[in-house]
N, C-alpha and C positions, 0 to 999 in steps of 0.2 A: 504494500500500500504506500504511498503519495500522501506525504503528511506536511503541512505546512506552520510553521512558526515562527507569530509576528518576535522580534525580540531578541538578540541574541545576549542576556546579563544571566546570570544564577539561572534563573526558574526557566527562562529558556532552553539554553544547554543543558540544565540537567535535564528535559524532558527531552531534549531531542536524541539526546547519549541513550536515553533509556527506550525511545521509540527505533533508535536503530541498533539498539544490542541484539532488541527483538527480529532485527530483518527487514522493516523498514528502510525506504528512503525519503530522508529527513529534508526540507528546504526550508532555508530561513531567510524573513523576510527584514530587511533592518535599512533604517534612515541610509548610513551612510559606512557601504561595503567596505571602504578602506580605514575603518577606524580602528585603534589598536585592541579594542573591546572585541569587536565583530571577525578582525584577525585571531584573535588569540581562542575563539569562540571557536574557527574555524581547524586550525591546528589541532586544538582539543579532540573535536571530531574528528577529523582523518587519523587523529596518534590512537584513539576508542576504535576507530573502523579498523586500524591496519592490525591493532593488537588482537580484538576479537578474531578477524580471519584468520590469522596467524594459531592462535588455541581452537579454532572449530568452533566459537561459539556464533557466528553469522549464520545466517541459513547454507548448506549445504544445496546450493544451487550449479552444479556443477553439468547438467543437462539446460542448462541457459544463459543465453548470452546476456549479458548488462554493460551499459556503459556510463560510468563513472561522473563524477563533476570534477570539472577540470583545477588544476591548483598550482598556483596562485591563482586564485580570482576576486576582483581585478589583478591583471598581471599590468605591466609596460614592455618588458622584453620577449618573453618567453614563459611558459605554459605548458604542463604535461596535461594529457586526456588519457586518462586512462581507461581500460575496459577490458572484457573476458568474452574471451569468444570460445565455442562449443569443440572441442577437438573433431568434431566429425565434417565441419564447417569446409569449405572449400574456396569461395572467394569470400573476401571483406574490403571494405573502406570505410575511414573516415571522410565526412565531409563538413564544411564549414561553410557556413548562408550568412549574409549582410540580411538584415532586419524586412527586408522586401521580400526576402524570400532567394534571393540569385545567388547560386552557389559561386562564391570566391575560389573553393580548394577542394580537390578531390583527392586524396592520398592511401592508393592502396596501402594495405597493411596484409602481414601473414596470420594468418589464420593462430598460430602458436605465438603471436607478440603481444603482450600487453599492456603496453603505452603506449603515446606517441612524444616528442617534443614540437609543440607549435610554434616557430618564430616570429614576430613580432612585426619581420621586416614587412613592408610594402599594404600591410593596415594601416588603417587608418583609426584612430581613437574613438571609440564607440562599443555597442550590445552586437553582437556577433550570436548564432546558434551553432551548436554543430551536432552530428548525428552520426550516427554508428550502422552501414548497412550490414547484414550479412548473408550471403546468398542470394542478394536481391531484396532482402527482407527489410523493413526498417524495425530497427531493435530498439534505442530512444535518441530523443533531440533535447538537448541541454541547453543552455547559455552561458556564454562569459561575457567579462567586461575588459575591453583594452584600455587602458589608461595612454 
């Protein structure tokens, strides 16, 4: 489930830790992305998300693809996307869309890679999406922020 939360101080984070221990994906909504609050908010969760996978306590979704929220976000430079793709999978890509809709990047990826690094160069500052196909399939479309 798709759970969103206005806030990211105490009572925020601590539900959102706790709605994604459960297997949740958690989004939070907050005034101003790059603030040291909303950062530290954010690290919080990804150091909960990577530690739980890491012990098995995430859902054991290993027949589905997922794709990740990319981090830093906001970045200025550079930006990993992460994602899991199904070992039985044969083609994938990442793609990235300007707010219209019109794909900017298309970057295949192996079927057995995990991330990607997004560069910075030749964006433009602004909300970007980007989306994870596999096999043709769309798996999900995220967002980031370039700074």
């Amino acid at each position: 489930m798709k759970i969103a939360i206005i806030g990211s101080g105490n009572v925020g984070t601590a539900l959102g830790l706790g709605w994604m221990k459960a297997g949740h994906e958690v989004i939070f909504g907050v005034r101003n992305p790059s603030s040291t609050k909303s950062q530290k908010a954010l690290e919080k969760m990804q150091t909960k998300k990577d530690l739980a996978q890491r012990q098995g306590l995430a859902m054991d979704s290993s027949d589905t693809n997922e794709l990740y929220q990319n981090t830093p976000n906001p970045f200025s430079q550079n930006t990993v996307i992460a994602y899991k793709i199904v070992s039985t999978a044969t083609k994938a890509s990442t793609q990235i869309f300007d707010m219209t809709g019109k794909t900017i990047k298309k970057i295949e990826v192996l079927p057995s890679s995990t991330q990607i690094t997004l560069e910075a160069n030749g964006l433009t500052p602004g909300m970007y999406m980007y989306a994870l196909v596999v096999d043709g399939k769309l798996v999900d479309t995220k967002r980031m922020i370039l700074e």
